[in-house]
C-alpha positions as CSV (number, residue, x, y, z in Angstrom):
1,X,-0.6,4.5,16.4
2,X,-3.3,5.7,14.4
3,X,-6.8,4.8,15.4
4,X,-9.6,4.0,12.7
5,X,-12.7,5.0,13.2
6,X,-15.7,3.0,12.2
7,X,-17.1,5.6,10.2
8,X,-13.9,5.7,8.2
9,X,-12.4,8.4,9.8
10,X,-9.1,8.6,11.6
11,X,-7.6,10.1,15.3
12,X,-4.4,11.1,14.7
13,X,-2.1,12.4,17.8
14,X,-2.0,15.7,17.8
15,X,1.5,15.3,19.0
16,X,2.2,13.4,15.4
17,X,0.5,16.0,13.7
18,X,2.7,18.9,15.6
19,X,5.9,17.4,15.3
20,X,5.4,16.7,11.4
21,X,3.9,20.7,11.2
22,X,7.1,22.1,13.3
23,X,3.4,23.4,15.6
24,X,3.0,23.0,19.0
25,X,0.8,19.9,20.1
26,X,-1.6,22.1,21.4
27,X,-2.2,24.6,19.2
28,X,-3.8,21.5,16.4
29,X,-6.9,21.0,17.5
30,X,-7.6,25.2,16.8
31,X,-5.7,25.2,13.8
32,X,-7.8,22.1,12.3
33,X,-10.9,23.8,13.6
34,X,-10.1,27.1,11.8
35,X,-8.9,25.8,8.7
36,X,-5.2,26.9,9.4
37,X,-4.1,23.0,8.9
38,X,-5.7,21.1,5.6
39,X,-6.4,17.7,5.9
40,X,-7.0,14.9,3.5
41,X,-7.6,10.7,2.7
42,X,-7.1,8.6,0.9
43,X,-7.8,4.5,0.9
44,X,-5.2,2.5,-1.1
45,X,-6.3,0.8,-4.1
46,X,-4.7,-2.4,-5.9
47,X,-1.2,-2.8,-4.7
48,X,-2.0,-0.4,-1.5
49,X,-4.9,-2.1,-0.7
50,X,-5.5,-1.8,3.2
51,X,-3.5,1.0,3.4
52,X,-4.5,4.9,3.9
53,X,-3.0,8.0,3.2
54,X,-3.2,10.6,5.4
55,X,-2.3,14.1,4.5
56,X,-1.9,17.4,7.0
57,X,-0.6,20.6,5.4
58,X,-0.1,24.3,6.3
59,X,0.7,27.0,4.1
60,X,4.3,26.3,4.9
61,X,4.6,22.7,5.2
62,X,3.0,19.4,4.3
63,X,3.1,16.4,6.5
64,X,1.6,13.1,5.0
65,X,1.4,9.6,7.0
66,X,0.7,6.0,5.4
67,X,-0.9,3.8,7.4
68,X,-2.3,0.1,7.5
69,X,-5.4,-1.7,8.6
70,X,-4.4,-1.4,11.7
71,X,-3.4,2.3,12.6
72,X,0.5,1.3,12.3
73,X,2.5,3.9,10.9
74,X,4.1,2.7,8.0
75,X,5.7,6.0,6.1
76,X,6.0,9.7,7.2
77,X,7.0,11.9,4.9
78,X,7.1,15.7,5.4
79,X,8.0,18.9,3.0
80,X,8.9,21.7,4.2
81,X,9.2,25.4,2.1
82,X,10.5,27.1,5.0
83,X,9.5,31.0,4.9
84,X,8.1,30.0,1.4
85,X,4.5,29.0,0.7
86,X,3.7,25.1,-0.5
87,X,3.6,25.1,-4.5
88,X,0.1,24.9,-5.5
89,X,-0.6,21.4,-6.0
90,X,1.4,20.1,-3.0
91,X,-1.8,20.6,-0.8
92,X,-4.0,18.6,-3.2
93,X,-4.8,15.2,-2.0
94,X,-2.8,12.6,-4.2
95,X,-0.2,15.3,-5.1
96,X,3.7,14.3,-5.0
């Protein structure tokens, strides 16, 4: 679960975030604080309404979470270029 901050902000596992990555646990906290893994959100709007997207990428791999109002989980998606970088507009917020 997800927890939503009243700032608007979210916690996110770091075990969610290293298992989605292929990083260990661990290692997420440094790698947000260094800029090694990108992050990004997004509120939904008309249809998604109450929903948020949540987006995690490296230069190898994107991770991106849906969530509701209440920090349940409700899509995971993750891509993953192997040894290959992330096309350009993959790490853009909003980008399929």
């Amino acid at each position: 679960m997800i927890e939503i901050e009243q700032d608007g902000g979210f916690t996110v596992p770091a075990e969610v975030i290293g298992e989605g990555l292929k990083i260990d646990a661990a290692d997420v906290q440094a790698l947000l604080k260094a800029g090694a893994i990108a992050t990004s959100s997004e509120a939904g709007v008309g249809d998604d309404f109450g929903t948020f997207r949540l987006t995690f990428s490296t230069r190898h791999r994107r991770l991106r979470l849906v969530v509701d109002a209440l920090g349940d989980v409700v899509s995971r998606s993750v891509l993953d270029f192997g040894s290959e970088p992330l096309p350009p507009g993959t790490r853009r917020p909003g980008a399929v």
